[in-house]
C-alpha positions, 0 to 999 in steps of 0.5 A: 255097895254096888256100882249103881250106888258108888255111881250115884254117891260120886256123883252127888259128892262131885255135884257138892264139891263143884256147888262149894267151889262156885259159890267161894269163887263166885264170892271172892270174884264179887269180893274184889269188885267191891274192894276194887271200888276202893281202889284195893284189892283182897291181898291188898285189904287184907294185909291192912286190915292184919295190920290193923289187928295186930297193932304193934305186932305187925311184924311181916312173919306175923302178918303172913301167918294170920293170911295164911301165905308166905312171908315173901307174898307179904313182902312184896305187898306191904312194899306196895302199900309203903310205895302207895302212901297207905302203910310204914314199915318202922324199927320195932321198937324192941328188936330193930333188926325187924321191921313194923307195918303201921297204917298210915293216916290215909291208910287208916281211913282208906281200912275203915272205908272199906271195912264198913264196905265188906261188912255191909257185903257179908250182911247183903250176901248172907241175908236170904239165909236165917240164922239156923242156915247159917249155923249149920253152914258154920258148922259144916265148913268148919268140919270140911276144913279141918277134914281137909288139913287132915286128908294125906292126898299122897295116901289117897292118890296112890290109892287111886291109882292102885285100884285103877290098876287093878280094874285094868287087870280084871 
């Protein structure tokens, strides 16, 4: 390859890196504003709705793991929730050194209102795009994801640096 065709592939991978991370920001920004007419936000919808789904293994651990954070974010936020009336942390039933988060009756309703609420969002935000748009979306996210749990960014940063080393010298 030549400078003019390195030049020209980052730049297009540069462009489709930035057109990814506006459309995620975009979404999530438009994401928060609807959960906001609920009175929640995305953290806060999120750890009820893993509460919701996990039923009686709504352990903080748990409900971490299926978010993707750590179990000290999920903490702080059920004690929010406890402390706003929409969820109760009780002794499991087995092993009362842990604790269980269950939706509260006002928490129960205020999930499902807001689950119909961001349903209706993904349908309106993904209905220009036909259903072969949407595979192949599926299917290349899905590839960039588990690319980039792969990718050893300390390898490709020494790298980096390496070869801007040795354009100095040259």
């Amino acid at each position: 390859m030549n400078d003019k065709t390195d030049a020209s592939a980052d730049a297009l991978a540069s462009s489709t890196w930035l057109a990814v991370v506006r459309a995620y920001q975009t979404c999530n920004r438009r994401y928060e504003e609807l959960l906001a007419l609920h009175g929640l936000s995305a953290a806060q919808f999120d750890t009820m709705d893993a509460v919701h789904r996990l039923g009686a293994d709504a352990l903080p651990k748990r409900i971490a793991e299926t978010l993707l954070v750590t179990r000290g974010n999920v903490t702080g936020l059920l004690r929010r929730l406890e402390k706003a009336g929409l969820l109760r942390l009780q002794a499991h039933e087995s092993d009362g050194r842990s604790r269980v988060a269950r939706l509260t009756e006002v928490g129960r309703r205020l999930h499902r209102e807001a689950l119909r609420s961001t349903r209706a969002f993904v349908r309106a935000q993904l209905a220009p795009f036909s259903r072969e748009d949407l595979d192949q979306t599926h299917a290349t996210m899905n590839t960039m994801h588990f690319h980039l749990l792969g990718l050893d960014v300390a390898a490709i940063h020494q790298a980096a640096q390496q070869a801007h080393e040795k354009e100095s010298w040259t």
